[in-house]
N, C-alpha and C positions, 0 to 999 in steps of 0.2 A: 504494500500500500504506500504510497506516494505522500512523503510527508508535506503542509503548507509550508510557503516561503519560508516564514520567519521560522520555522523549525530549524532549518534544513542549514539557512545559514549562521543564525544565531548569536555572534559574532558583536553585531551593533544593534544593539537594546535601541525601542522604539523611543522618541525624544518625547509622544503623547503623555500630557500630566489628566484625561479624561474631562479636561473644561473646555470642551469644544464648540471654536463658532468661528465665524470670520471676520474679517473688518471689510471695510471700504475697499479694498486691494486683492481679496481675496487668500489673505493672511491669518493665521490662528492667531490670536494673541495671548497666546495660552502656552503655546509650542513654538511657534515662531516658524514653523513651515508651511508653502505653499496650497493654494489645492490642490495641485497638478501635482507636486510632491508625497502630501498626504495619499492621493489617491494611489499612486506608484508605489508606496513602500511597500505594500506586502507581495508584488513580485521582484522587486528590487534585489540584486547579489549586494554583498556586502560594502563593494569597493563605492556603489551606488551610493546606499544607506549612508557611507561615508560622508559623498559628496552634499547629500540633504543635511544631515547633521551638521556639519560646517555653512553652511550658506542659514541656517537659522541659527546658527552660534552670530554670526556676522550682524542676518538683523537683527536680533536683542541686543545686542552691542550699541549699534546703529542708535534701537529706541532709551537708548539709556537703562533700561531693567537690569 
């Protein structure tokens, strides 16, 4: 049986803290990742998951948090 993504790679824990919404931009302000990203993670490999996590490290930084 065929395990799901985040199984499989395991590797980069998801950045989601469960306060989910969007802003004006289409940004969590919760997580700090995109739609297009959020929707991506769970077939994302690792190196992926990386590059999300780093671009919402950026913009939290960005927003001062």
């Amino acid at each position: 049986m065929k395990k799901p993504a985040q199984e499989r790679s395991g590797e980069v824990p998801s950045p989601c803290i469960k306060k989910c919404s969007l802003d004006k931009n289409n940004i969590c302000p919760a997580c700090f990742r995109s739609i297009e990203e959020i929707a991506a993670w769970g077939d994302a490999d690792d190196d992926r998951r990386r590059e999300i996590v780093e671009a919402a490290r950026r913009r939290r930084s960005r927003s001062g948090q």
